[in-house]
Steps between C-alpha positions, in 0.01 A plus 500: 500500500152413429136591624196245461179663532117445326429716193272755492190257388623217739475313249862368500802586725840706325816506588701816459864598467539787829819603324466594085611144272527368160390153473695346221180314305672343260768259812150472663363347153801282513440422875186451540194326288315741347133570322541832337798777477557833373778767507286614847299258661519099512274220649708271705370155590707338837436317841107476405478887433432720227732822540446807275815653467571848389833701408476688804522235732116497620404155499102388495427160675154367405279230640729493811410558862815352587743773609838273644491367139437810351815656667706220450460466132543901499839513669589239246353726239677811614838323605551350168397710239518843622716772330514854729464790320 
């Protein structure tokens, strides 16, 4: 489905698609509240995290050590909104 893993700076954890996916961003601007949008990247605001959310299904948790939540809130991400391509 999924893999969780710290970026590159370890500055914030991403979760990543392991098969290729759409996300849909304009159901996940009707899903979820959100801070910014455009045709290929939103900011997503749910369960006490801020999620940058790109086309490609790469998601960007910051200011969160907490991975259980983090996976949750990406299944829910991925389950809902996800078109395959």
């Amino acid at each position: 489905m999924f893999y969780l893993k710290l970026c590159k700076k370890k500055a914030a954890y991403k979760a990543k698609p392991i098969s290729k996916l759409h996300l849909d961003l304009s159901k996940i601007k009707k899903t979820y509240k959100t801070s910014f949008s455009t045709t290929k990247l939103i900011v997503i605001e749910t369960e006490g995290l801020e999620i940058i959310g790109q086309e490609d299904g790469e998601l960007l948790f910051k200011n969160s050590k907490d991975k259980k939540l983090m996976e949750k809130v990406a299944k829910k991400i991925y389950k809902n909104v996800k078109l395959s391509t």
